[in-house]
C-alpha positions, 0 to 999 in steps of 0.5 A: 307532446307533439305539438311542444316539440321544435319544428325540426327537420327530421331526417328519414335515416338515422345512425345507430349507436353501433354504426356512429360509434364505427364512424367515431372508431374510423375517424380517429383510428385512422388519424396518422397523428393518432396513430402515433401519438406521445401523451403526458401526465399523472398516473391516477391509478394502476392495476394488472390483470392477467392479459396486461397493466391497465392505468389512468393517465390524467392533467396535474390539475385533474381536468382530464383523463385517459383510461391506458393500457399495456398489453404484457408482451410490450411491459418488459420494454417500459423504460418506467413503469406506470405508477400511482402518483409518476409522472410520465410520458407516454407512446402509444395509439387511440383505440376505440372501445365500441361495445363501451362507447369509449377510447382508451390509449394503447401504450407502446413505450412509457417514460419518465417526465419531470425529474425522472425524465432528466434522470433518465437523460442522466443515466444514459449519458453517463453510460455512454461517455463511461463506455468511452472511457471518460470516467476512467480512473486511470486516465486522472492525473495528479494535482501538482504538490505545490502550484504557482498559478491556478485558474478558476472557472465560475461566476462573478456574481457567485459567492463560490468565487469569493469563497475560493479567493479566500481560501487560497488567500489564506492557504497558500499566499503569494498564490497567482490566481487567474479568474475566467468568468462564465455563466453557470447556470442556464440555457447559456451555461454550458457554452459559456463553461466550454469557452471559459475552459477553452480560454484558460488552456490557450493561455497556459499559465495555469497548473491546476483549474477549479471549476465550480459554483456554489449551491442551488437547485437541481435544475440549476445545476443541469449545465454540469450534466452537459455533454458539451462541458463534460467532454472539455473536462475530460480532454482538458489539458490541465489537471480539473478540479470540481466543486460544485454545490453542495452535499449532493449527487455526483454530477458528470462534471464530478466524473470527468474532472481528476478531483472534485470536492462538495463545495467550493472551499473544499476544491480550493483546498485541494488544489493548493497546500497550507503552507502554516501546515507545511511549515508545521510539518516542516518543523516537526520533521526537523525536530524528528531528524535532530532526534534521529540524528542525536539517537544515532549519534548516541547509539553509535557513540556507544558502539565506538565505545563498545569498539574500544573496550573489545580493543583493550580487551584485545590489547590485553589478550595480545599482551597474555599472548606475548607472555604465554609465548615468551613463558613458553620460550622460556620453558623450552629454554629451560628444558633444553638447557635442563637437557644439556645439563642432564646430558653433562651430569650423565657424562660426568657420571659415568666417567666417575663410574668408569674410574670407581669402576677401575679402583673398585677391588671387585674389578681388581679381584677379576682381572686374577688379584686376590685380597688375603685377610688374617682374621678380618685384617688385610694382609699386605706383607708375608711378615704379617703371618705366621705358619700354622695361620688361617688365612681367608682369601677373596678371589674375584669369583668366591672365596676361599680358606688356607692353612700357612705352612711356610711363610717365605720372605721377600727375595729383596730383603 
């Protein structure tokens, strides 16, 4: 079989494994660039053990594979962690395993690629500017009830724009509407937004501003995440309306702005009143009012005529009043009069009794006058009597009985 071989020049000395797999395990252990090096791909596969999460981190297309490894001191620093079927990127160091004859990637710091990774972008932004107090609900002003001018920020190629002209249109006619066009989309979008904002508050018409555009993909929507467009939101001088897309997340622009809506229509519609239904409302209050008024005018109208029945009322008890009084004068008239009448009558009375009282017998008997009786007859003449007689004389205190013995004539006769 020698003599098949090639003639080859054979060196004297040859390399073990272990001793190529050391100069393999110096060459690249030692690379500065190695040494540090950020890695992406597709988790294909992921276990944990006891001393840390062991993973495979291949290409899309499957082409190539790394076998990775996170100790479990480093997991808890992961901003993500590997997972079947993520996409990630990763930091870490190439380490050669010489007991295998492989090398595998010592992973310091895993985060999300792709959608994640602008997630991740996302979340931290937020936070930030949410710590400076640009999402803060107290410092969103109100939208004026009843705007003359209002500016929009959007394309004018994009059908948001023609939604809003519509919308505003039919709202609110007579409506000035100032348009400042910018891009909404791309690399260029965010510059474009700021300077169209910008423009609107140098010229100072506007009373309210809509920023929007409508629908589309997420990618297409990264300008409103932009920093540069959310801080000209939040310092803008005229109240923001947002109303970008459709049903979606909120963007930072949404955060930022006073008000947002989720598409375009819906942030024309708050930006100005319907008049039709102002005009509605309107006539429904009139007609609440009539009703209130003739309501009250009722109500008063029987509370007056409550008045004016209490006042008759009180007409009448004035009228009893008067006759109670006027009976009571009377009364008092008639008893005084009575009294004086009683006092005359009583008078009178006993003046007649003062004279019965001198032509009353009894009284003449007391003064030492008797009154002499001949059988029940009174004597008023000696001639009257006869001796032998009995004679009944009544004195003032008793009476007596005597025998005439000798009856005397008058000396006169």
């Amino acid at each position: 079989m020698t003599s098949k071989l090639p003639n080859l020049l054979v060196p004297d000395t040859a390399l073990s494994v272990e001793g190529l797999t050391a100069y393999i395990q110096a060459l690249i252990e030692q690379d500065d660039y190695l040494r540090q090096v950020w890695v992406t791909g597709e988790v294909s596969s992921a276990t944990r053990y006891r001393s840390g999460l062991f993973f495979t981190l291949q290409d899309p297309d499957a082409k190539a594979a790394i076998q990775c490894v996170v100790w479990n001191s480093q997991l808890q620093k992961l901003a993500a962690l590997p997972v079947q079927g993520e996409q990630l990127i990763l930091l870490g160091r190439v380490h050669v395993q010489p007991h295998r004859g492989n090398y595998q990637l010592i992973v310091w710091q895993a985060l999300p690629a792709g959608e994640g990774l602008r997630a991740l972008r996302y979340r931290q932004l937020r936070d930030r500017l949410d710590t400076e107090g640009l999402f803060d609900p107290n410092r969103k002003r109100p939208l004026p009830a009843h705007p003359q001018t209002v500016a929009v920020v959007t394309s004018p190629q994009a059908a948001a724009w023609g939604d809003i002209q519509r919308t505003l249109k039919r709202r609110y006619p007579g409506l000035r509407v100032l348009f400042s066009p910018a891009l909404v989309q791309g690399d260029q979008a965010p510059a474009s937004i700021v300077a169209a904002i910008e423009r609107v508050e140098r010229d100072g018409r506007a009373d309210v501003l809509i920023l929007s555009r409508g629908g589309g993909a997420t990618e297409d929507m990264v300008c409103f995440n932009d920093e540069a467009v959310v801080r000209a939101i939040a310092t803008c001088s005229i109240p923001v309306i947002a109303g970008i897309g459709h049903q979606r997340d909120e963007s930072l622009a949404d955060l930022a702005a006073d008000f947002y809506a989720h598409t375009p229509t819906a942030a024309a519609e708050q930006a100005v009143p319907c008049l039709a239904d102002l005009r509605t409302e309107h006539e429904e209050r009139v007609s609440a009012l009539n009703l209130a008024i003739t309501q009250y005018f009722a109500f008063e109208n029987d509370r007056l005529q409550g008045l004016r029945d209490r006042f008759s009322r009180l007409k009448l008890d004035r009228q009893i009043k008067q006759e109670a009084q006027r009976v009571s004068w009377i009364r008092d008239r008639l008893i005084q009069s009575t009294k004086r009448r009683f006092q005359s009558a009583s008078q009178h009375c006993q003046m007649l009794q003062e004279k019965l009282s001198t032509l009353d017998p009894q009284a003449v008997l007391q003064r030492g006058y008797a009154v002499v009786r001949a059988e029940n007859q009174i004597v008023r003449s000696a001639s009257e009597i006869e001796p032998g007689q009995t004679l009944n004389i009544q004195l003032g205190q008793g009476q007596i009985k005597a025998t005439v013995t000798e009856v005397a004539s008058n000396s006169k006769e």
